[in-house]
C-alpha positions in Angstrom: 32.5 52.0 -22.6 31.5 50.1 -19.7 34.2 50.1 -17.0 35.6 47.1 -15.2 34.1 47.9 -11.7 30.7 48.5 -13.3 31.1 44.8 -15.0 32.3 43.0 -11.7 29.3 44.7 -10.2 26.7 43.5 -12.8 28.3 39.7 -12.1 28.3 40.2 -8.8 24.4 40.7 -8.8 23.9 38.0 -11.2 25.4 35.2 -8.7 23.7 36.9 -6.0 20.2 36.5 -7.6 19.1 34.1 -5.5 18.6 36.0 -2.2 16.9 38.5 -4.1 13.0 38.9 -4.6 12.0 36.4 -7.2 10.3 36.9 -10.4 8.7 34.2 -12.6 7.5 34.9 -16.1 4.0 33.9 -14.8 4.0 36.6 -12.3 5.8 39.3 -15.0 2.3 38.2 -17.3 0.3 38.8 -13.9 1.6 42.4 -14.1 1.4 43.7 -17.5 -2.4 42.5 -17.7 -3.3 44.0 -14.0 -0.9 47.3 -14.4 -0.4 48.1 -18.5 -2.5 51.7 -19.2 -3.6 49.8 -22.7 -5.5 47.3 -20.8 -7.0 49.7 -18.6 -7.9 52.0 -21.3 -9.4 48.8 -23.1 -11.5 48.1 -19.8 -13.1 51.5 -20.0 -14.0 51.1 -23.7 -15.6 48.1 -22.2 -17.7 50.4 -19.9 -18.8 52.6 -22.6 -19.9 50.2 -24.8 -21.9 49.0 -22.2 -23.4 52.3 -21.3 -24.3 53.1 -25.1 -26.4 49.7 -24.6 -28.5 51.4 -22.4 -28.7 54.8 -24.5 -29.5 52.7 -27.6 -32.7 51.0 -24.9 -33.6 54.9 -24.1 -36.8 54.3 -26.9 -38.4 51.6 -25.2 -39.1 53.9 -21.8 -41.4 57.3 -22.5 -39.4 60.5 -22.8 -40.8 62.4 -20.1 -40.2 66.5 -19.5 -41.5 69.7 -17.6 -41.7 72.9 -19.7 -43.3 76.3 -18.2 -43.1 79.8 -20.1 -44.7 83.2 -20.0 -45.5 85.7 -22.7 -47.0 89.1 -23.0 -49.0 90.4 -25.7 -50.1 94.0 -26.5 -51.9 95.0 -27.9 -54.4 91.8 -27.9 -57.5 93.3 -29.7 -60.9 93.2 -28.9 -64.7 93.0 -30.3 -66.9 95.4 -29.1 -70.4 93.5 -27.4 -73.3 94.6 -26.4 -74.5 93.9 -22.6 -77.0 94.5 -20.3 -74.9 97.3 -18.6 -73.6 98.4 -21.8 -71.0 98.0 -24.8 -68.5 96.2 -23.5 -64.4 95.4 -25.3 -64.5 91.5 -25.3 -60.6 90.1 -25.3 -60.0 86.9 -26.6 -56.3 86.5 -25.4 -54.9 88.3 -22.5 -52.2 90.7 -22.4 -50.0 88.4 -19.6 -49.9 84.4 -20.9 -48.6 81.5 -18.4 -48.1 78.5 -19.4 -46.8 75.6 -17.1 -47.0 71.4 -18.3 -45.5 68.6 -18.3 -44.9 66.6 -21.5 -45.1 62.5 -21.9 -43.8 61.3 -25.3 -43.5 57.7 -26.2 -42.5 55.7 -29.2 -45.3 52.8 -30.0 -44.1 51.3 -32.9 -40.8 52.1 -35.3 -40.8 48.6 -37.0 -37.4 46.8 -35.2 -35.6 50.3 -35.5 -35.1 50.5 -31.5 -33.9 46.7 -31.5 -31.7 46.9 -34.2 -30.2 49.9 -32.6 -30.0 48.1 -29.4 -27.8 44.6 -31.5 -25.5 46.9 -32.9 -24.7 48.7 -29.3 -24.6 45.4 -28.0 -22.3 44.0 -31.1 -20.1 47.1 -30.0 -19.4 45.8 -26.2 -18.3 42.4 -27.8 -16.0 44.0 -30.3 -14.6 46.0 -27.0 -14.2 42.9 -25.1 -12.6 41.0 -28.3 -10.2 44.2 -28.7 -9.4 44.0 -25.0 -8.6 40.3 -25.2 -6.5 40.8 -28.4 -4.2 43.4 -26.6 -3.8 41.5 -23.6 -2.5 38.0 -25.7 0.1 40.5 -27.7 0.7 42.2 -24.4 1.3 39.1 -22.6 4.0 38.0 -26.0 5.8 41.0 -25.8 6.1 40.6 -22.2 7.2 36.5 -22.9 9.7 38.4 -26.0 11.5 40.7 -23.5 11.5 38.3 -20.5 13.6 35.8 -22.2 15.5 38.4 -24.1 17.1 39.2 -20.3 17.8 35.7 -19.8 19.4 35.9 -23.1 21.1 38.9 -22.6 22.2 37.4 -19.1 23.5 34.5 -20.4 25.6 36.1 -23.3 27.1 38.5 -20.6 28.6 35.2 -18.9 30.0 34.3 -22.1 31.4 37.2 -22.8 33.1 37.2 -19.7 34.2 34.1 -20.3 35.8 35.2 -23.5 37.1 38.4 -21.6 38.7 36.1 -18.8 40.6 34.0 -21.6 42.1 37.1 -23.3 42.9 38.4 -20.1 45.2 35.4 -19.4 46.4 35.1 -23.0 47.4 38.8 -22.6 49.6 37.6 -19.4 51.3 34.5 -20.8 51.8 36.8 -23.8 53.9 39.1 -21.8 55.5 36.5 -20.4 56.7 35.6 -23.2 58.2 39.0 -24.5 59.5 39.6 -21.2 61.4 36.1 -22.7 62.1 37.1 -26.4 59.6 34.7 -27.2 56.5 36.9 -28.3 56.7 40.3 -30.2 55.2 43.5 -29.7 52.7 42.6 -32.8 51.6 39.9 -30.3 50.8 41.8 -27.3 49.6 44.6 -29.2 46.9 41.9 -31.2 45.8 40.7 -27.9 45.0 44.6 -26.2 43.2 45.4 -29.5 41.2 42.0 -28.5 40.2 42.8 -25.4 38.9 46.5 -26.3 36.9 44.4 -28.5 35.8 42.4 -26.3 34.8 45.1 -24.0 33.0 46.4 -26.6 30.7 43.9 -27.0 30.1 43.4 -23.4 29.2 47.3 -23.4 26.5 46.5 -25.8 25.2 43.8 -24.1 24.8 44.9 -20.8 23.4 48.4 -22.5 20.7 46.3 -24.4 19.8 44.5 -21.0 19.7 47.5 -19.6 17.0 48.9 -22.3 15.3 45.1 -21.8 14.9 46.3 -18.1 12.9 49.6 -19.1 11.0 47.5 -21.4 10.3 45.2 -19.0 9.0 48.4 -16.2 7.1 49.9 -19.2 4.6 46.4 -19.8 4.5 45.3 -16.1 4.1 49.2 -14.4 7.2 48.1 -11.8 10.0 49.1 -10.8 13.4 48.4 -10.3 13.3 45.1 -11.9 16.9 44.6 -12.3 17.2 44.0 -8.6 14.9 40.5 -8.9 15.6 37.2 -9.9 13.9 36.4 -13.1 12.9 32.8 -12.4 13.3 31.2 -16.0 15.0 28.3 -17.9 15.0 27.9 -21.6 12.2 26.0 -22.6 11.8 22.1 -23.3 13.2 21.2 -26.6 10.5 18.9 -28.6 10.3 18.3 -32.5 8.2 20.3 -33.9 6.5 17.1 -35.6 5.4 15.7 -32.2 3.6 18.9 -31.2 -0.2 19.7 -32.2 -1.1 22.2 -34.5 -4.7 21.2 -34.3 -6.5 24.4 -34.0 -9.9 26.2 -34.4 -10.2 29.1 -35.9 -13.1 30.5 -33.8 -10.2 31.0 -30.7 -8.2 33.6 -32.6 -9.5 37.2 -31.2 -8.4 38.2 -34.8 -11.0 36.0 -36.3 -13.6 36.7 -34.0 -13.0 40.5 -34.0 -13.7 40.2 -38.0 -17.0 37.9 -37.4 -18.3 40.5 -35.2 -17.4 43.1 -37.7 -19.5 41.5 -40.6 -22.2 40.8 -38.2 -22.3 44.6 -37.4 -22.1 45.5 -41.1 -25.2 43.7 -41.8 -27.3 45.4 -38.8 -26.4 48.6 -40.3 -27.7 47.6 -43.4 -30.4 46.3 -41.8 -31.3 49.1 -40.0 -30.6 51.5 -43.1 -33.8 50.1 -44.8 -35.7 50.8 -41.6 -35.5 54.0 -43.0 -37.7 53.4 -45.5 -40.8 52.6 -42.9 -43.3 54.4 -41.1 -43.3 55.4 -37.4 -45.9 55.7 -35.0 -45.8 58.0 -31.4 -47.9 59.3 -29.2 -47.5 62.9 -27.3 -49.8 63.9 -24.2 -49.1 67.1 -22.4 -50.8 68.6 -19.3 -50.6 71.4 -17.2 -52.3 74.6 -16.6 -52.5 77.5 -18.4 -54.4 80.8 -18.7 -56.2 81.8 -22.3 -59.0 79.7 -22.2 -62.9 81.0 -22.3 -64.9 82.5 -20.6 -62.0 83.5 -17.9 -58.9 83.9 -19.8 -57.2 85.4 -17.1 -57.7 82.3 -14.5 -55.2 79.1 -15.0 -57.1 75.8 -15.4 -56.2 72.8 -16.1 -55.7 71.3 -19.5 -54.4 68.7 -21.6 -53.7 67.8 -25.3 -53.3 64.2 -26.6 -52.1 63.2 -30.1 -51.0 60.4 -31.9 -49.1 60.7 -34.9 -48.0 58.1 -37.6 -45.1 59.7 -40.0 -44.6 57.7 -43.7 -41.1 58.6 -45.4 -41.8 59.9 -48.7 -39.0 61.5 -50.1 -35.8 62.1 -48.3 -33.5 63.8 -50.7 -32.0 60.5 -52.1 -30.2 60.2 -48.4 -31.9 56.8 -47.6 -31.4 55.3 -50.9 -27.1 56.0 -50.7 -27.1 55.2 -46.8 -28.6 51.9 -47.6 -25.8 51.8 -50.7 -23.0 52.3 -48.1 -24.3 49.6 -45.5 -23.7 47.2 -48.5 -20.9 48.5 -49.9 -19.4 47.9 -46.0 -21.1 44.5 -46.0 -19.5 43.3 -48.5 -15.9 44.6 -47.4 -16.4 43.2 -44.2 -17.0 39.6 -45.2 -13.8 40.1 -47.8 -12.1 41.1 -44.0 -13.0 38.1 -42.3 -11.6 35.9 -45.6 -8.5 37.5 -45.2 -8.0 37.5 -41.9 -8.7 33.7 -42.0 -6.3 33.3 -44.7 -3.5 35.4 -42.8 -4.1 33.5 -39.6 -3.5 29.7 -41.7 -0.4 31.2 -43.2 0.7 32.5 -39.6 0.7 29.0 -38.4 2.3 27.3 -41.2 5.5 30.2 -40.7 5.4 29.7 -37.3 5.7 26.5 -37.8 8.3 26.4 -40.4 10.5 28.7 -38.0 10.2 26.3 -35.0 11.5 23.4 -36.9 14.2 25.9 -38.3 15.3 26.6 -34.7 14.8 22.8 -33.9 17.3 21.6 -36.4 19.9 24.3 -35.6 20.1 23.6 -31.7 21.6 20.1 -32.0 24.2 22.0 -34.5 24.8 25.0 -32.3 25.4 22.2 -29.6 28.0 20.1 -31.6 29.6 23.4 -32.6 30.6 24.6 -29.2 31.8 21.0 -28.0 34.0 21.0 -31.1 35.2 24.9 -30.4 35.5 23.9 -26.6 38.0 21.0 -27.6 39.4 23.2 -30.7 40.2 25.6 -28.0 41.5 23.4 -25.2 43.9 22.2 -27.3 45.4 25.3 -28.8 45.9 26.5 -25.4 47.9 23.4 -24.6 49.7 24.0 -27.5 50.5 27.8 -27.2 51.8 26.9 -23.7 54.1 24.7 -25.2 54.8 27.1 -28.0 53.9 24.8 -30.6 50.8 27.5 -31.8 51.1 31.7 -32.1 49.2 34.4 -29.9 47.2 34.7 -33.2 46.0 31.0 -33.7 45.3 31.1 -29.9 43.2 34.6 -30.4 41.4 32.7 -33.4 40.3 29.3 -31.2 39.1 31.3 -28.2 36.5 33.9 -30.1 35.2 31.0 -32.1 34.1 29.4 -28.6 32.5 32.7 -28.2 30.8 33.4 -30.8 29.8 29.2 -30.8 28.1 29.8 -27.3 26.1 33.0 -28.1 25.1 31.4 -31.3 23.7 28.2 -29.1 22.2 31.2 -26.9 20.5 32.7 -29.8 19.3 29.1 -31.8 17.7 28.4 -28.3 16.3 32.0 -27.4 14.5 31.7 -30.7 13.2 28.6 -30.5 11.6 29.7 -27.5 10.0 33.1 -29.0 9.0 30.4 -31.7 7.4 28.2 -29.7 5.5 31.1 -27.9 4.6 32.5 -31.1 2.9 29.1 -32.1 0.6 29.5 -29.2 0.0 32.9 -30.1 -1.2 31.6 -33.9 -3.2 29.1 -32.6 -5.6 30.9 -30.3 -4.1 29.6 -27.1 -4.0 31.9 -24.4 -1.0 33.0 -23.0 -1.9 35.2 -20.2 
């Protein structure tokens, strides 16, 4: 349990907050999308996609390498020939063989495979991008969520100070009144086992801000975040009916992610029936190399050109079930994009339904704590004139609490709600 001194020095920073370094939820946003290891991790899948562009572009440019090799032979053979100075062992191939070149090999024409290659890399940096963009708008709503969770969290502290403060005055006049005959030890005894409630829940509370706090480090990447003013008020209360749900479709990452998807599904289809085509390249190598008549021993210069056209016959069946499975994820990519259309339009209406839910309660949560404030204004009257028990007095006073961190909760989820509107209608929030 949470000790007194360790509560008076929570307060104690609380109301000293404003001399403190301040922090707006603005600036907390700033963070997490310059500092979170998700983002920056997304940022270098960016970087790769953008690299295997330019891999997929490597079979417009000639493929260019130097080669060099030496081998011996023996025996080589030889025909016996006649000469003017006698029989004489002709060789045709000598016993040492060099061979030094360079090779030039280009692709002239695969019928769209290189370009289709080249979409799909491309189709691959967008889907990065869209990824990146996705994290950083649920980043930047789990950074809204726990930001207003420790103003939340603040705010219920106060109350339950508030609530500890009463008890802790009820628990004097209390004895006050034994010390008079007019109170039992039932009554004094109700009112400590109060207040170690109490303190309970103010344990809890300031544990979960406490957890908040780490949250809050762990999205943003800095530190010692409980020291700063987090610069926030609840937000503007407006009906539901008066705000605009008007939305496109085309601004949720979700959505586009999915488009993106079933465009990439059909390039790979597209490219599998590429496989069904001929190719055309050309090779030239030169160098110099030893071996050739009427010197083999002596390097000379040489070259070899050749053009070659390959035609796909038969390839085991493994074209005709790679172009099976491009449809096959064709088709389960358009059913994606219906769903994820269809989840995103049910996403709004729920939001929606849970803002107006929060809407309606706050007025109620409001006229509940005036009627507990008065409820319990007058029972403490009362007990003072000992016209109402220690109990009844007990009663008033933790229905004002629990009143005042209901209004706290109606409003902290209205808020998330509100938030969460954005989210579902493609509105940034970062």
């Amino acid at each position: 349990m949470r000790t007194t001194a360790s509560i008076f020095l929570f307060l104690t920073s609380i109301f000293g907050m404003a001399q403190q370094e301040q922090l707006p939820l603005s600036d907390a946003i700033s963070l997490t999308i310059a500092n979170n290891p998700k983002l920056k991790k997304g940022q270098a899948l960016i970087n790769a996609a953008a690299a295997r562009i330019q891999q997929s572009k490597s079979n417009y440019y000639p493929q260019l390498s130097a080669n060099g090799n030496y081998t011996r032979i023996d025996p080589t053979g030889f025909v016996p020939f006649p000469t003017a100075q006698g029989v004489q062992n002709l060789s045709f191939i000598p016993n040492d063989n060099y061979n030094a070149n360079v090779t030039l090999q280009m692709n002239l024409f695969d019928f769209g495979r290189t370009a289709t290659g080249v979409k799909i890399a491309e189709n691959g940096e967008q889907i990065s991008e869209t990824s990146l963009q996705l994290k950083k708008q649920e980043l930047a709503l789990k950074t809204i969520q726990v930001f207003y969770q420790i103003h939340f969290l603040q705010q219920a502290i106060l109350v339950q100070q508030k609530q500890l403060d009463a008890l802790q005055l009820t628990l004097k006049q209390t004895k006050e009144l034994k010390d008079n005959g007019e109170a039992t030890n039932f009554e004094l005894l109700t009112t400590e086992v109060k207040i170690a409630s109490a303190e309970n829940k103010m344990s809890d509370l300031m544990t979960s801000l406490d957890i908040a706090f780490i949250q809050m480090e762990q999205l943003t990447g800095a530190q010692n975040l409980k020291y700063k003013e987090f610069v926030n008020d609840w937000l503007e209360v407006k009906q539901p009916d008066s705000l605009s749900t008007e939305h496109s479709i085309d601004n949720r990452p979700e959505y586009k992610l999915a488009k993106l998807q079933e465009e990439t599904a059909a390039l790979q289809e597209k490219l599998a029936r590429k496989n069904y085509n001929p190719y055309l390249f050309a090779n030239v190598q030169g160098g110099y190399k030893n071996a050739i008549q009427p010197n083999i021993n002596e390097l000379k210069l040489n070259y070899v050109a050749v053009a070659q056209l390959t035609i796909p016959i038969f390839s085991g069946f493994k074209n005709k079930y790679m172009l099976q499975e491009a449809k096959a994820n064709k088709e389960a990519a358009r059913f994606e994009t219906q769903d994820t259309e269809v989840n995103i339009n049910a996403e709004i209406a729920q939001t929606l339904e849970n803002l107006k839910n929060s809407f309606d309660k706050i007025a109620r949560s409001q006229l509940q704590v005036e009627q507990a404030r008065r409820a319990t204004e007058i029972a403490q009257k009362k007990y003072k004139n000992g016209l109402l028990t220690n109990l009844d007095l007990l009663d008033f006073e933790n229905s004002l609490a629990e009143a005042e961190i209901n209004q706290l909760n109606v409003i902290f989820a209205y808020t998330l709600n509100s938030f969460q509107l954005k989210k579902a209608m493609g509105i940034s929030l970062y």
